[in-house]
C-alpha positions as a printed NumPy array, in Angstrom:
array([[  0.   ,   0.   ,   0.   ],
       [  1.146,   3.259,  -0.925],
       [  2.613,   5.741,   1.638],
       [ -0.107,   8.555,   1.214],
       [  0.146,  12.649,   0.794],
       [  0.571,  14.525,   3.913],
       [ -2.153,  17.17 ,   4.678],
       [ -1.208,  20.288,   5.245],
       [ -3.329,  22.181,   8.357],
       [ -3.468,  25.597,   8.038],
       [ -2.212,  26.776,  11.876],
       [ -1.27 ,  30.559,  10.713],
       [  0.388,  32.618,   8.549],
       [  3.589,  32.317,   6.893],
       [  6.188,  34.646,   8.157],
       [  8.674,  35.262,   5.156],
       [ 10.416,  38.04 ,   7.358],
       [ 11.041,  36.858,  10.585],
       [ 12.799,  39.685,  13.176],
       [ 15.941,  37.668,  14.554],
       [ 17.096,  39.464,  17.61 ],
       [ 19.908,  37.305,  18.564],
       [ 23.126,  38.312,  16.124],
       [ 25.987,  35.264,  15.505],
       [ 28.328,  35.519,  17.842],
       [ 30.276,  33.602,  15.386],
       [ 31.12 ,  33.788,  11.537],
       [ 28.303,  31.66 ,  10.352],
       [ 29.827,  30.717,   6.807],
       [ 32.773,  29.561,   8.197],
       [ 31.497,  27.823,  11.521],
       [ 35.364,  29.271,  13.234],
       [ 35.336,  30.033,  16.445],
       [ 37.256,  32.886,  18.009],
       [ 40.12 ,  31.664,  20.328],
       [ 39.271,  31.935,  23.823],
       [ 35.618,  33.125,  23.268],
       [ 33.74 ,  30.086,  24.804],
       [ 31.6  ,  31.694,  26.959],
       [ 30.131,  33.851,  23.692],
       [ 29.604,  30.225,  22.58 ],
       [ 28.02 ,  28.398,  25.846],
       [ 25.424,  31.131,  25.606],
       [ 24.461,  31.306,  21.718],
       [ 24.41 ,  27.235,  22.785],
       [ 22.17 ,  27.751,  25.83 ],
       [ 20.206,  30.322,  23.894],
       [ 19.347,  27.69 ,  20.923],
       [ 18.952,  24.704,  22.785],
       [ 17.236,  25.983,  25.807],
       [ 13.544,  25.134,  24.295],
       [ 14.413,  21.631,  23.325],
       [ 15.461,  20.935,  27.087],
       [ 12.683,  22.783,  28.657],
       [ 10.282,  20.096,  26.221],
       [ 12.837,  17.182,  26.539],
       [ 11.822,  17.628,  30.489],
       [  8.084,  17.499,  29.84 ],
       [  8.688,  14.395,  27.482],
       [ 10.672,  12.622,  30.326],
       [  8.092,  13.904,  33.232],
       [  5.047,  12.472,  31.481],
       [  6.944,   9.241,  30.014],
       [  8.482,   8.823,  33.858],
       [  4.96 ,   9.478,  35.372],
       [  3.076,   6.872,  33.279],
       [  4.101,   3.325,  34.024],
       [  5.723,   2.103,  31.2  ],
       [  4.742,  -1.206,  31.036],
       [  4.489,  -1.297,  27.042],
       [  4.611,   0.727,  23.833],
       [  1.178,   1.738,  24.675],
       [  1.384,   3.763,  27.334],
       [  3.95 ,   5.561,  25.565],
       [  0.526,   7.285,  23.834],
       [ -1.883,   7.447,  26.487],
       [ -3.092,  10.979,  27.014],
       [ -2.877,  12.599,  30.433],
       [ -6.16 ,  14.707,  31.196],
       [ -5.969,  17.267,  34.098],
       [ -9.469,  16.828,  35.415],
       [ -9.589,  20.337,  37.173],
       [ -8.282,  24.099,  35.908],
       [ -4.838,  24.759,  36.846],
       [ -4.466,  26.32 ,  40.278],
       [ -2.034,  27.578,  42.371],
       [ -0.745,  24.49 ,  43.297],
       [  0.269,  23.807,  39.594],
       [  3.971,  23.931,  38.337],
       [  4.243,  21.525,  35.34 ],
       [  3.996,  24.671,  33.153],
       [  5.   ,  28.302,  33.137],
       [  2.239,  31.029,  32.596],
       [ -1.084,  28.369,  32.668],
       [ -4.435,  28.833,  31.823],
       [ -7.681,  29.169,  34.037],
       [-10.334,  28.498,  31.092],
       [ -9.658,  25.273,  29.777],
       [ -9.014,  22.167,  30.799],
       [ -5.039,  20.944,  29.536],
       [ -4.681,  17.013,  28.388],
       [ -1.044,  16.176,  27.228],
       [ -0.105,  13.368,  25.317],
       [  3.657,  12.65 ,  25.069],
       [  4.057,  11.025,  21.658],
       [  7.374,   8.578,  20.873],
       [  7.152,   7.848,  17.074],
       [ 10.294,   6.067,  16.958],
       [  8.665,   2.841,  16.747],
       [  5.758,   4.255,  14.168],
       [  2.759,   6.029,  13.363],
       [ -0.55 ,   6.557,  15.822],
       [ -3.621,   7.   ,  15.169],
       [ -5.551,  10.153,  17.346],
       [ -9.359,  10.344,  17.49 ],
       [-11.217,  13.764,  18.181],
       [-14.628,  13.267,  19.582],
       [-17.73 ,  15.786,  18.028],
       [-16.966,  18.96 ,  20.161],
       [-20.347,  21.05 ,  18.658],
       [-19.573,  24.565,  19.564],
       [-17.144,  24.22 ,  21.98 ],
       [-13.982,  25.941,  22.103],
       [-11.021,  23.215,  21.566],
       [ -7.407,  22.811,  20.747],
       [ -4.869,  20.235,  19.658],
       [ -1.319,  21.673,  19.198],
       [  1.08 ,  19.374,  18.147],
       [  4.5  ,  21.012,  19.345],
       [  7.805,  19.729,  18.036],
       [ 11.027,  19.49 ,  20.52 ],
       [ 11.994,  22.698,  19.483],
       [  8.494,  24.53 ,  20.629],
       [  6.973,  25.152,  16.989],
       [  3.513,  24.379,  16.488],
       [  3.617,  22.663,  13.656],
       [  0.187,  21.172,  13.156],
       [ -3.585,  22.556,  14.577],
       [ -6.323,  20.485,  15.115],
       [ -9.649,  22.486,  16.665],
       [-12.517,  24.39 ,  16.569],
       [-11.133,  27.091,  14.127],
       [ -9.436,  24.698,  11.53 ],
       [-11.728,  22.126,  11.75 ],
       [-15.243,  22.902,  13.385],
       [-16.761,  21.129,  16.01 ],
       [-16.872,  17.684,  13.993],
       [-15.459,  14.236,  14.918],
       [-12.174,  13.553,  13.111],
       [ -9.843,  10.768,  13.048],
       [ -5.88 ,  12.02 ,  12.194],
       [ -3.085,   9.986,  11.513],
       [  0.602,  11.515,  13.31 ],
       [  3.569,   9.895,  11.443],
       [  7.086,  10.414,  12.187],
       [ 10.079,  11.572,   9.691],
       [ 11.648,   8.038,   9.114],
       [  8.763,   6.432,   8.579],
       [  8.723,   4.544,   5.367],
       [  5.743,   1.726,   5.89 ],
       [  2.135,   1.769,   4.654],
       [ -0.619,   3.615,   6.413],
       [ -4.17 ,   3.365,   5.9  ],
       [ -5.771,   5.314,   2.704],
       [ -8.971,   6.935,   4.365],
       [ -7.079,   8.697,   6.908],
       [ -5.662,  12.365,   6.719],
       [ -2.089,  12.152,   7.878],
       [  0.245,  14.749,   9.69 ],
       [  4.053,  14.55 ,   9.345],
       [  5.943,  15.485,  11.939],
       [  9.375,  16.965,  12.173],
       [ 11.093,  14.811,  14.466],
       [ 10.073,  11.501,  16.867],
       [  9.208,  13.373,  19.995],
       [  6.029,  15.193,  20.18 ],
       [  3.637,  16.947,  22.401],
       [  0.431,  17.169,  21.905],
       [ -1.355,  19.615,  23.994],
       [ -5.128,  19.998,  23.956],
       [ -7.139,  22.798,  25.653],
       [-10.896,  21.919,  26.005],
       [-13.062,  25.236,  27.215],
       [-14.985,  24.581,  30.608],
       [-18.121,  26.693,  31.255],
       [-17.254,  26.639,  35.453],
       [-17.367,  23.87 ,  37.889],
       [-20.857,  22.234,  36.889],
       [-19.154,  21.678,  33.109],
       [-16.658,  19.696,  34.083],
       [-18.773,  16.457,  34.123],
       [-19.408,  17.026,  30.325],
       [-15.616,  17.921,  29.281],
       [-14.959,  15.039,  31.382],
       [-16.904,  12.555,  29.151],
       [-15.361,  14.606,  25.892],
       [-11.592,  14.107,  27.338],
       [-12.146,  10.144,  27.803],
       [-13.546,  10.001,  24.531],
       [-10.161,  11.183,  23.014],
       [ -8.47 ,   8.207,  21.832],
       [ -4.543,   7.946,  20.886],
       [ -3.683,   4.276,  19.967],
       [ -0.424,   2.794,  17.516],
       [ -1.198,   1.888,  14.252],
       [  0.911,  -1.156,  14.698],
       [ -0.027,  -2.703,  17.536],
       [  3.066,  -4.881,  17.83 ],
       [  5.331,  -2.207,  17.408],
       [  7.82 ,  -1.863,  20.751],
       [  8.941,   1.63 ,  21.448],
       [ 12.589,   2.801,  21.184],
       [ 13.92 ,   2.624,  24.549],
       [ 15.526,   6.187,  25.464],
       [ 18.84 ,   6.029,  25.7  ],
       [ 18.94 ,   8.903,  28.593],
       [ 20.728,   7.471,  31.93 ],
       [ 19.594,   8.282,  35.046],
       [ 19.551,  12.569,  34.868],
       [ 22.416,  14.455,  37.238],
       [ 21.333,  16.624,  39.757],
       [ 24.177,  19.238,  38.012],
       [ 21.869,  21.518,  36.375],
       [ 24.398,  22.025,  33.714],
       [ 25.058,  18.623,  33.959],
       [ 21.435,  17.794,  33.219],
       [ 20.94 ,  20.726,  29.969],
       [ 23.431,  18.79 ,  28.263],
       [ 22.054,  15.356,  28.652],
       [ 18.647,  16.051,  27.988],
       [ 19.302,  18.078,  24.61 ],
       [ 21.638,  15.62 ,  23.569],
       [ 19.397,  12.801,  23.643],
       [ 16.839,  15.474,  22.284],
       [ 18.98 ,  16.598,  18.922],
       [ 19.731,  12.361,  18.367],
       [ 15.715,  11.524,  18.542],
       [ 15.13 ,  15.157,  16.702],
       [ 17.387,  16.015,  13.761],
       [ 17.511,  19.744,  13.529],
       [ 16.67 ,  21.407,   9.818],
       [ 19.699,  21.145,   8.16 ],
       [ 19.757,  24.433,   7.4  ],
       [ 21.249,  24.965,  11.203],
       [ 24.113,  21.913,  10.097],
       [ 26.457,  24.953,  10.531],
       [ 25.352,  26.108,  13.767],
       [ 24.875,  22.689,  15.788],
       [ 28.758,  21.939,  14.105],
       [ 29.949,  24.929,  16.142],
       [ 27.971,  24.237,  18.759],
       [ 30.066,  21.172,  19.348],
       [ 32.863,  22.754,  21.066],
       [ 30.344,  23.791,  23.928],
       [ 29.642,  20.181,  24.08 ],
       [ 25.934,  20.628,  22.443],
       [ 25.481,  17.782,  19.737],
       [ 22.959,  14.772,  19.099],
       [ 24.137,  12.154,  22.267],
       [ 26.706,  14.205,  23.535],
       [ 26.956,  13.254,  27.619],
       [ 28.147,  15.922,  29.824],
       [ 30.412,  12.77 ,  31.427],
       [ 31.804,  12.422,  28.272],
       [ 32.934,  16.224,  28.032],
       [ 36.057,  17.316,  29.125],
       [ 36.843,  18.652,  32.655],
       [ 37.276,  22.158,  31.523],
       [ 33.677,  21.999,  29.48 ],
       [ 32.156,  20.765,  32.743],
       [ 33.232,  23.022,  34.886],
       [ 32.118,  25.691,  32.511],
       [ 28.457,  24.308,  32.185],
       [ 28.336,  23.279,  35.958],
       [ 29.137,  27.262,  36.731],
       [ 27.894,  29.498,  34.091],
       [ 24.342,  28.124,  33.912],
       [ 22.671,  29.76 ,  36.306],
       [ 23.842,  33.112,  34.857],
       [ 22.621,  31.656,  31.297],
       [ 19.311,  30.582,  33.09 ],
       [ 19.015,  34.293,  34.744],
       [ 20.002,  36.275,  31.197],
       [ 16.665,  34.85 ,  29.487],
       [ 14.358,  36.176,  32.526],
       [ 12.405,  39.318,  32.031],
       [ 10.937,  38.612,  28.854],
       [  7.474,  40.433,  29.394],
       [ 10.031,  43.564,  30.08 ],
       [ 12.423,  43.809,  27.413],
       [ 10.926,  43.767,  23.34 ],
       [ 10.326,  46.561,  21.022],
       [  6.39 ,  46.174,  20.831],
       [  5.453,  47.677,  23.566],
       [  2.343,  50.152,  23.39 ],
       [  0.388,  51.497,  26.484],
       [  2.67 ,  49.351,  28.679],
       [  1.557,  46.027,  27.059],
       [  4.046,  43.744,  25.217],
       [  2.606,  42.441,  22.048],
       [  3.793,  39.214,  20.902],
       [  6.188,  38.933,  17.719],
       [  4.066,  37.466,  14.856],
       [  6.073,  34.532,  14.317],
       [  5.261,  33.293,  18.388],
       [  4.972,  29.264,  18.444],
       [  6.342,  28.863,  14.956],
       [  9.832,  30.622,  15.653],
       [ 11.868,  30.058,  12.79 ],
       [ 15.577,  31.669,  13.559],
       [ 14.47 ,  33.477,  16.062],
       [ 16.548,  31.806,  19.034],
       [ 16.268,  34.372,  21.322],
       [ 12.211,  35.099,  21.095],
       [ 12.117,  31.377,  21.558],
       [ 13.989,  30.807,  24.202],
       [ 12.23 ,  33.554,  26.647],
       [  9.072,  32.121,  25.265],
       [  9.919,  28.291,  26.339],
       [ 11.067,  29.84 ,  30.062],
       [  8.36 ,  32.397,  30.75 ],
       [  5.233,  31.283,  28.382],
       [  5.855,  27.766,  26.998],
       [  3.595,  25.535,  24.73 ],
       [  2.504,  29.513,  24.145],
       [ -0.317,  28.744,  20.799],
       [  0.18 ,  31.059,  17.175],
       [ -1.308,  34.427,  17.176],
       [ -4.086,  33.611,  14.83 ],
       [ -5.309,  30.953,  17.345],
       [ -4.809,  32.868,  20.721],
       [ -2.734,  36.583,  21.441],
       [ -1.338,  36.881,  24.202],
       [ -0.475,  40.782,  24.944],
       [  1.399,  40.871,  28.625],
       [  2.025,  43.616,  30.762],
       [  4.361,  44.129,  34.012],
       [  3.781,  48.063,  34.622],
       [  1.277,  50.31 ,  34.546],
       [  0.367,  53.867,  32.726],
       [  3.82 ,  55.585,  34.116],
       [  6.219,  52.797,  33.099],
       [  5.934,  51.793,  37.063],
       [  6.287,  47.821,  37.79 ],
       [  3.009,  46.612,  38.812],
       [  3.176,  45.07 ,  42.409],
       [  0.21 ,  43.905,  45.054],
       [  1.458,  47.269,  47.194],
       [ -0.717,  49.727,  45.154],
       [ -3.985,  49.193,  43.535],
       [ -4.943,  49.207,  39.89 ],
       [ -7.477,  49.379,  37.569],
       [ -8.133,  48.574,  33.699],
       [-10.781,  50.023,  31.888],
       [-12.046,  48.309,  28.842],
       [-14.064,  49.884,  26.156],
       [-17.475,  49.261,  25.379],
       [-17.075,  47.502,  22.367],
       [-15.263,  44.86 ,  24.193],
       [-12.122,  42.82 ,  23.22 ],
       [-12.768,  41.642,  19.235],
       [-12.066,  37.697,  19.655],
       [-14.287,  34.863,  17.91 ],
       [-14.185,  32.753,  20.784],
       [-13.393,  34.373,  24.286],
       [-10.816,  36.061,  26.159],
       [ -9.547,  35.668,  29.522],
       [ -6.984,  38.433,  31.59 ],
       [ -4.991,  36.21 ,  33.878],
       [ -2.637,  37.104,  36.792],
       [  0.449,  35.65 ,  37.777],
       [  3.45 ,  36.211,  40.524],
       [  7.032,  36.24 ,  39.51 ],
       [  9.057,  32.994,  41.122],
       [ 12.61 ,  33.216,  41.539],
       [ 13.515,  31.635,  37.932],
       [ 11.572,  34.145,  36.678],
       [  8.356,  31.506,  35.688],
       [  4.851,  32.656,  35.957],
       [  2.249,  31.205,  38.094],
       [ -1.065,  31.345,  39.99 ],
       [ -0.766,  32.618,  43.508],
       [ -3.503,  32.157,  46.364],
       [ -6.479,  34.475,  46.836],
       [ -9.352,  34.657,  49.081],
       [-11.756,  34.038,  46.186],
       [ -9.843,  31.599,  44.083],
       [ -9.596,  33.672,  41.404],
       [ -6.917,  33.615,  38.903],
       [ -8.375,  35.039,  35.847],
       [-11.323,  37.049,  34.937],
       [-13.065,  37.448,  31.052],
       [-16.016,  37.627,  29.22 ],
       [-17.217,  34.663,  30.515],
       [-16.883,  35.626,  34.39 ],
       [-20.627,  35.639,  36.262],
       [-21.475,  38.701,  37.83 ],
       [-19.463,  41.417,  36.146],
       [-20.386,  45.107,  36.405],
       [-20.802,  47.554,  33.409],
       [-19.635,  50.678,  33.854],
       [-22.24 ,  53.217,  32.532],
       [-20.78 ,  53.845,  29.359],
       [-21.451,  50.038,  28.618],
       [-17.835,  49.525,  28.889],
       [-15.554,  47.082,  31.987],
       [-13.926,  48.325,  34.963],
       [-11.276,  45.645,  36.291],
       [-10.21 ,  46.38 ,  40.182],
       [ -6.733,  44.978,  40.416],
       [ -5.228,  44.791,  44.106],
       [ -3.906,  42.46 ,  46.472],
       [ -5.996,  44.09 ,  49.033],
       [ -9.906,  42.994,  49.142],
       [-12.239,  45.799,  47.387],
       [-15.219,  47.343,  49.012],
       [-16.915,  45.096,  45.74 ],
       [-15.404,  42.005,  44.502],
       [-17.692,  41.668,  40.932],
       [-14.33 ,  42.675,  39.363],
       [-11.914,  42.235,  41.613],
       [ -8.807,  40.159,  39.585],
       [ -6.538,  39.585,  42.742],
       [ -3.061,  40.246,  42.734],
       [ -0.282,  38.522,  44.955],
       [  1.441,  40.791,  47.604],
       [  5.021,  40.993,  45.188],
       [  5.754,  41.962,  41.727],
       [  3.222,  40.335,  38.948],
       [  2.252,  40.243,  35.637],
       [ -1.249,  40.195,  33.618],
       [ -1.439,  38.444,  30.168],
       [ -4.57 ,  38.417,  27.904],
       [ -5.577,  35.583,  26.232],
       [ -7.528,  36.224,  23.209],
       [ -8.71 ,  33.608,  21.976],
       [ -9.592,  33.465,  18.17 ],
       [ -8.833,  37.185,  17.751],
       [-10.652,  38.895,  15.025],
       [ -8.603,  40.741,  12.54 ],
       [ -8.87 ,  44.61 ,  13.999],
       [ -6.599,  42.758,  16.694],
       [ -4.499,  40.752,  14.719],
       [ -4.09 ,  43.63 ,  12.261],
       [ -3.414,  46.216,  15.167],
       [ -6.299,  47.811,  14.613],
       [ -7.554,  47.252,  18.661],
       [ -4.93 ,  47.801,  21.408],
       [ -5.236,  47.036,  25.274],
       [ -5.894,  50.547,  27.435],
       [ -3.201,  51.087,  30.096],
       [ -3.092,  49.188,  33.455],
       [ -3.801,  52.804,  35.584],
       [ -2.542,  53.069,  39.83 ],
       [ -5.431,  54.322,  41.48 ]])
C-alpha cells in the first residue's frame, strides 16, 4: 500500500520576514570560532537549545509518570481533570479556562492514530509542538469545526504503509507533544468535558510495534550537567533542519550535539556548564520587560510566536516564561508588568483597567490572567481569598460601567466590591490576555489594550 500525501493544516500565517534578535556571535559561513571566546559560545548554545530541554523535560516527566509497562502507554493521554491552580507547576504562565490534556508522543517505533470526539460549539485545541516549541500542526474548533475527526501523526523516518482513508500529519522529528485545551463553562461543566476528554483516543497503528527505549541514563542533579544530557538525547531523537548543520557543528565545542553526555565532556567543558548556567538561566528572565512592541505598557507578541523560525532568542524567553505559548491567529497573548507611568506593577498599590465598550474583538473568548514572579523568573497562579486567577467575558457577575464599557479592580488588598476584583499577589506580577480566536482589527493592530492605571 502506498505511503499517502501529507495534509497540510493551516495553523497561521507564513512569516517570510522573521525579526531575529539574537546576532551570531560567530562567523556563520565559516562555523570558526574565536580563540578563547567560549563563553560567547556556551550562551548562543544555551540560547538555541534551551527550548528543546525545557520540552525534553516534559517528554521525560510524562513518560516517567506513566508506568511504562508497554509501547502503549507511551501514547496514552494525560487529562488534568480540574483548571490549573495555584498548586500547579508543570507549566509556566497556565491557563484558568480550559481544561489541559497532554499526550507525550514517541514515534520512533511508528505512526498513531488520534481520534477527536464531536466537540459542537465548543472551544477546543490540539497543538502538536515539536522538541523545538513550533507548532507545527492545529487540530480544533477554528481549523476544523466542532466535527469528529480521526488524524493519523507519522514520524520523519517512517517509510511503511498507512491506511488510505485517513488524513495524515508529518511530523518533524520523533518526539512530540500534543497539547489539547478543552473550554470549561465553570465547575458544573466539568462532568461534560470530562466525558469529551475520555472520549479522546490515541492508539499505535501497529499494535506490535515496541517503542525505542531512550537512551537517557539516570539525569544528574548538576543543572548544567542535566541541559546537556537532555538536549543531547533530544537533537539524536530530533534532527535539527539542516539548514542549522552549521550552527549545531559549532555548537560542538560547547559540548551541544545529538548524544553528547556531559560525562563524556572534558573537565574544563564541565566546569564551565556546571558554573555558568545559572547566569545563562538568569540572562533569558524578564521577557514580558524587554521587546520593542510595547504600546500602552503592554508587550505584544512577535508574529512569528509558536512557529519561531531563527528566532533563538524570542524562543527561548518564550519556552522559560510562556511555553507551549499557541500562534497568534489561534490565541494573542499581549502581557504587561507596569502600569500607565512605566511603574512595575506590584500587590502594594492598587490598579485598575478600563475596557471599552465595544469589548475585546475575539471569535471565541478572552480571559486576563494574573500571575506572581518565582525566583527563575516563571509565571504562576498565587492564592487568593476568592480563588480567582483570571477574569473574562465569561466571568458571572461582572459590572458595566455606565458607558457600557468594563472596569477591572486589580489589588492584592480585598475591594469594598469584589464583581471585578482580579486579585493580585502581595510581590511583583504580571497580567497576560488571552484572546482567543482574535478577530482581525486585533491581529491587524487595529484594537490595542488601554493602560493598566494606579489608582
Amino acid at each position: 500500500m502506498a505511503k499517502p500525501a501529507a495534509v497540510s493544516y493551516p495553523i497561521g500565517a507564513t512569516y517570510d520576514k522573521l525579526e531575529t534578535q539574537m546576532q551570531p556571535t560567530v562567523d556563520t559561513r565559516s562555523g570558526s570560532l574565536p580563540q578563547g571566546d567560549l563563553d560567547a559560545l556556551m550562551q548562543e548554545a544555551f540560547i538555541y537549545a534551551f527550548p528543546a530541554f525545557e520540552i525534553g523535560r516534559l517528554h521525560l516527566a510524562r513518560r516517567q509518570k506513566a508506568s511504562l509497562s508497554g509501547p502503549q502507554d507511551r501514547v496514552a493521554w494525560m487529562h488534568a481533570r480540574k483548571l490549573c491552580s495555584p498548586t500547579d507547576r508543570w507549566v509556566t504562565t497556565p491557563n484558568n479556562d480550559t481544561l489541559y490534556s497532554v499526550a507525550s508522543i514517541d514515534l520512533s517505533s511508528g505512526p498513531v492514530l488520534i481520534r477527536v470526539p464531536e466537540m459542537g460549539r465548543r472551544y477546543y485545541s490540539l497543538a502538536f509542538i515539536d522538541a523545538f516549541t513550533n507548532n507545527f500542526a492545529m487540530v480544533g474548533s477554528r481549523v476544523n469545526g466542532g466535527q469528529a475527526g480521526e488524524y493519523i501523526l507519522c514520524g520523519p523516518d517512517w517509510q511503511g504503509a498507512l491506511p488510505t482513508a485517513e488524513r495524515v500529519i508529518m511530523a518533524p522529528g520523533n518526539d512530540v507533544l500534543i497539547l489539547a485545551r478543552t473550554l470549561v463553562d465553570g465547575d458544573h461543566d466539568l462532568p461534560v468535558v470530562h466525558a469529551l476528554q475520555d472520549a479522546m483516543a490515541i492508539e499505535r497503528i501497529d499494535s506490535s510495534a515496541v517503542a525505542v527505549a531512550s537512551t537517557t541514563p539516570a539525569l544528574p542533579e548538576n543543572p548544567g550537567a542535566r541541559f546537556v544530557d537532555v538536549v543531547g538525547e533530544m537533537l539524536i531523537r530530533n534532527p535539527p533542519p539542516r539548514h542549522e548543520a552549521l550552527l549545531l557543528e559549532r555548537l560542538k565545542s560547547a559540548g551541544i550535539d545529538a548524544g553528547a553526555r556531559f560525562a563524556a565532556a572534558p573537565s574544563a567543558l564541565q566546569s564551565a556548564w556546571t558554573e555558568r548556567y545559572p547566569q545563562l538561566l538568569g540572562n533569558l528572565k524578564g521577557g514580558f520587560t524587554r521587546g520593542t512592541n510595547f504600546i500602552d505598557g503592554w508587550l505584544y507578541p512577535k508574529r512569528n510566536l509558536g512557529n519561531f523560525g531563527t528566532d533563538y532568542l524570542y524562543r527561548a524567553r518564550i519556552a522559560l516564561e510562556g511555553l507551549l505559548a499557541l500562534e497568534p491567529v489561534e490565541a494573542l497573548y499581549p502581557a504587561t508588568g507596569s502600569d500607565s507611568d512605566r511603574k512595575p506593577l506590584t500587590g502594594a498599590n492598587r490598579y485598575q483597567l478600563h475596557l471599552p465598550p465595544s469589548g475585546i474583538p475575539v471569535h471565541a473568548f478572552w480571559s486576563l490572567s494574573i500571575y506572581e514572579v518565582d525566583p527563575k523568573g516563571q509565571l504562576y497562579f498565587t492564592e487568593n481569598p476568592i480563588h480567582r486567577y483570571a477574569i473574562g467575558d465569561r466571568t458571572p457577575g461582572l459590572e458595566k460601567d455606565r458607558d457600557g464599557g468594563l472596569t477591572l479592580a486589580i489589588a492584592h488588598e480585598r475591594p469594598d466590591r469584589i464583581s471585578n476584583w482580579l486579585p493580585a499577589p502581595r510581590g511583583d506580577f504580571r497580567l497576560v490576555l488571552r484572546a482567543y480566536q482574535p478577530k482581525s482589527e486585533m491581529l491587524d493592530g487595529v484594537f490595542r489594550m488601554p493602560a493598566v492605571e494606579r489608582v
